[in-house]
N, C-alpha and C positions, 0 to 999 in steps of 0.2 A: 307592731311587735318587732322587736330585734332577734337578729340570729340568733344570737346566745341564750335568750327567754325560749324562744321556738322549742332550740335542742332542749333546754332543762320540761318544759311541758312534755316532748314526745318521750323524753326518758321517765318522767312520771307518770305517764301510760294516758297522755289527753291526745284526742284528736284532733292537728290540726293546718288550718287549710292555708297556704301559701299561695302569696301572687307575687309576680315577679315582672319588670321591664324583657327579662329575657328567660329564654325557656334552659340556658348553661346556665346560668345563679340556681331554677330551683331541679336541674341535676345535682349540681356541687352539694345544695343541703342535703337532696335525699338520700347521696352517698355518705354523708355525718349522721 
C-alpha cells in the first residue's frame, strides 16, 4: 500500500499496520 492510501485509510478510521526498511520512514508517517 502507498503512503497516501495509508494516510486516506487511517483518516477514515481503519487500522493499519505499517513495515518499513527503517524505523525514521515509519516515525515520519506516524507524525502525518
Amino acid at each position: 500500500i502507498g503512503r497516501a492510501l495509508t494516510l486516506k485509510l487511517v483518516e477514515c478510521g481503519a487500522d493499519v499496520v505499517a513495515v518499513s526498511r527503517t524505523q525514521s520512514d515509519l516515525d515520519a508517517l506516524k507524525k502525518e
